[in-house]
C-alpha positions, 0 to 999 in steps of 0.5 A: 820731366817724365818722372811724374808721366812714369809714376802716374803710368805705375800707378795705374798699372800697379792697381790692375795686379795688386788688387786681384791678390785682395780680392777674397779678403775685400769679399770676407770683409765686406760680405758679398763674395758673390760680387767680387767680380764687380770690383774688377768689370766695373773698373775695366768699365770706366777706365777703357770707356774714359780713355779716348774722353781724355784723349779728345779732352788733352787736345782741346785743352792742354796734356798737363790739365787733364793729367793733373786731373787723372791722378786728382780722380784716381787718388780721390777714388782710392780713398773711397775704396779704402774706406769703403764699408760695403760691397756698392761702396766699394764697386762705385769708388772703384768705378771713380778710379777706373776714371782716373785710370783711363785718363792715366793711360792716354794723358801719360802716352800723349805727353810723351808724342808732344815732348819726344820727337816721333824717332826717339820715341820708341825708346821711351815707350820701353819705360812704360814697358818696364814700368808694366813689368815691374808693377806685374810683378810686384803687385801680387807680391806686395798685394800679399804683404798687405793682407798678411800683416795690414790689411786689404784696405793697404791696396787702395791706401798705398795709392795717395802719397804715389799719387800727390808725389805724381801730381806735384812733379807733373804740375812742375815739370809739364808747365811749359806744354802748350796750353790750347787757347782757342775753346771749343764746345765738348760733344757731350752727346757723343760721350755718352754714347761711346760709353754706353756702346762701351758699357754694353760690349764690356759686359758682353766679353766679361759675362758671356759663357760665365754668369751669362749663357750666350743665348741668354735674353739678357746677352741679347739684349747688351748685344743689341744695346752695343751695336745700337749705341755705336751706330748713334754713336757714329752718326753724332760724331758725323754732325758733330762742330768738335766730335770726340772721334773726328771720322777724318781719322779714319780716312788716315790709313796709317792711324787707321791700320795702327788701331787695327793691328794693336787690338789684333795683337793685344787679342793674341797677347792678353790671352796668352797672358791670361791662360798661360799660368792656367796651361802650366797647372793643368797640363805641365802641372806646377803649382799656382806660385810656380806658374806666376814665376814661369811667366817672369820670362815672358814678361822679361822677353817683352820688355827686352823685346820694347826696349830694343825696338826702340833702339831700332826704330830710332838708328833705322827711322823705321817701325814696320820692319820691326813689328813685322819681324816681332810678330813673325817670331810671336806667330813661331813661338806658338807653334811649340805650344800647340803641339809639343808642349806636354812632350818639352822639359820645363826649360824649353818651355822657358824659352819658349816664353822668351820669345813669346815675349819678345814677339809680342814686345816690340809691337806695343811701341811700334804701333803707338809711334805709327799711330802719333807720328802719321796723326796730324798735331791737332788729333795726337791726343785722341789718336794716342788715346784710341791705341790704348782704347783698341788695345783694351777691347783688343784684350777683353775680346781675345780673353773672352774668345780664347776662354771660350774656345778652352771651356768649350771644346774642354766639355765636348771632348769629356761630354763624348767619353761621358766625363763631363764631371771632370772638367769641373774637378780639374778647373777646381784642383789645387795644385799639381794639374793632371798629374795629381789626379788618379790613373783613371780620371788621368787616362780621359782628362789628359788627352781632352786638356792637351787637345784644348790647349791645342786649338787655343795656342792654334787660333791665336798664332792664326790671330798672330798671322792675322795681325802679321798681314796688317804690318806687312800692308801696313804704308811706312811714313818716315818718322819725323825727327822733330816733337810736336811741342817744338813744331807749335813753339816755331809756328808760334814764332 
């Protein structure tokens, strides 16, 4: 039954690492080199605002529906980018497939809460684990193939034929899900400003420091439009007959403490992810090839993390215990990082990876199963889709502020030795870190490198102890041995 759930789930997954391998190709063909950044923000764009849209969407009118329509819109959008001939052409299809995307990502999690009972779950949501692992890992190496010996329009082309496959298997094996019968008026109003509250914060993290000075007008201004499009946003869904984010949610502390703690741990884990492979060039000095083998064993230690936290939530009937004692060790494995990562053999530093994954691991399908099982069955779309909602913007902040952080104290440091210029040269060098450089440009980057570094892995084992103190007052409600789909079948009897 969950065979076309898991597919439509790799697909969107594989997207997200297949495409970055293309995108020099995709700027050389299509000549705009300099908005190659769009391909990727605007899909980051529409997926994370769509999310919790299809949420609300698969409660109101059934998980199989919107589903089947997530993949529809992902396949259609992928065409587009295939065929795209221009830069705006292939920036507005990708906006469409982020759309699908979103809705890949909530429907795919919230048919899972309707046919597992909440003490099964967690073994399930191993697979979506495995599912993200694997297309991690694939999709560079396949994105690669593509443009060798293809071409980068292969990235876009490969998605149709997985996607009628998903399509059809979830068309046949999703009939029997209940399908609401009571029609109930969408909060229209209530969309359109999540999405400009969304649109506003999304290009905050993703510009800020980079192509935008953080000082800048414009930066004020996208603050400014975010913080007013959400105060709106939260007095709509007050007056709202069927809001989009009902605020009785947020009276829910179990559902409420599951959101806060996913974008905390997300903030910590998507920057690990992101400036790992970045540490390992510039500091352990490996090669760009060598860094995407050496995070393989932070990506094995999650998955092996999810999957037995599902083994345990299941034989146990609990989760905090599990996340708790997952994010304990998270906050540990960053400790070595900090202090003694340029001093530990290229082994060490491997299993320090491992457990870094497997602090971070278990927590994904704890907090999911928190959030669904203490949710009521009407609001288990929404509550579903909100978790991937707040472990992306969880993300996106934890990268923007991380990055920040490196980049910063970086410049300070090389400013006060008046040697700015090396930053640049070091963040451009290809291959072999600091190592490579000469003795001169050595003995000054050096110490500046590992003392960034440094305050990075600190602050996110302090973002680490942060969400360990929401598990620890996080109230445990005891996970229900019945699925939702079962619960509404007896009722309706």
């Amino acid at each position: 039954m969950l065979s076309g759930v898991l597919l439509g789930m790799f697909l969107s997954a594989l997207d997200q690492s297949i495409v970055a391998t293309a995108l020099p190709a995709m700027g050389r063909a299509l000549g705009g080199l300099q908005d190659l950044s769009w391909i990727v923000a605007i899909y980051l764009l529409t997926s994370t605002a769509s999310t919790p849209i299809y949420g609300k969407l698969g409660d109101l009118y059934g998980r199989r529906l919107m589903i089947m329509i997530a993949i529809a819109v992902f396949v259609i959008g992928s065409l587009f980018c295939g065929l795209a001939q221009t830069m705006a052409e292939i920036v507005a299809a990708r906006a469409l497939q982020g759309i699908g995307a979103g809705g890949l990502l909530s429907s795919s999690q919230s048919v899972i809460a309707d046919i597992i009972a909440p003490r099964e779950r967690g073994r399930y949501q191993a697979y979506f684990s495995g599912i993200y692992a694997v297309a991690t890992v694939a999709g560079p190496v396949v994105g690669g193939l593509f443009v060798d010996h293809l071409s980068w329009r292969w990235v876009f082309w490969i998605n149709p034929p997985l996607g009628i496959a998903a399509f059809l298997l979830c068309r046949h094996a999703l009939r029997l899900l209940p399908v609401p019968h009571i029609r109930r008026r969408i909060d229209v109003t209530g969309a359109a400003l999540l999405i400009a509250a969304v649109s506003c914060w999304l290009f905050v993290l993703s510009s800020g420091g980079r192509q935008l000075s953080w000082t800048s007008p414009t930066m004020a201004t996208l603050i400014a439009g975010g913080l007013l499009f959400a105060a709106l946003f939260v007095v709509q869904e007050r007056r709202a007959p069927e809001p989009i984010l009902p605020p009785r949610l947020f009276a829910n502390y179990v559902v409420r403490q599951a959101w806060l703690a996913s974008f905390v741990i997300t903030m910590a884990q998507m920057a690990t992810g992101i400036l790992m492979p970045s540490f390992l060039q510039l500091v352990i000095g490996v090669s760009a090839g060598q860094s995407g083998v050496m995070i393989l064993p932070m990506m094995v230690g999650t998955f092996v993390g999810s999957f037995s936290a599902g083994r345990i939530m299941r034989r146990t009937g609990r989760y905090r215990p599990v996340a708790l004692t997952a994010i304990c060790l998270g906050v540990c494995a960053q400790l070595p990082l900090a202090f003694e990562a340029q001093s530990m053999s290229l082994p060490v530093i491997l299993v320090t990876m491992v457990l870094v994954g497997l602090g971070f691991g278990p927590t994904f399908p704890a907090m999911m199963v928190a959030g669904q099982n203490g949710a009521e069955l009407r609001d288990l779309g929404i509550v579903t889709s909100m978790i991937a909602f707040f472990r992306t913007l969880g993300g996106s902040f934890g990268i923007a502020i991380l990055w920040s952080i490196l980049i910063g104290t970086l410049s300070a440091e090389l400013a006060s030795v008046h040697a700015s210029a090396l930053g640049d040269a070091i963040l451009g060098h290809a291959g072999g870190g600091v190592a490579s450089l000469p003795e001169a440009s050595r003995v000054v980057l050096a110490p500046a490198l590992a003392h960034s570094y440094r305050l990075v892995f600190l602050t996110n084992a302090g973002i680490c102890a942060i969400a360990a103190v929401l598990l620890a007052t996080m109230r445990e409600k005891p996970l229900r041995d019945e699925s939702a789909f079962s619960i509404r079948q007896r009722a309706a009897e």
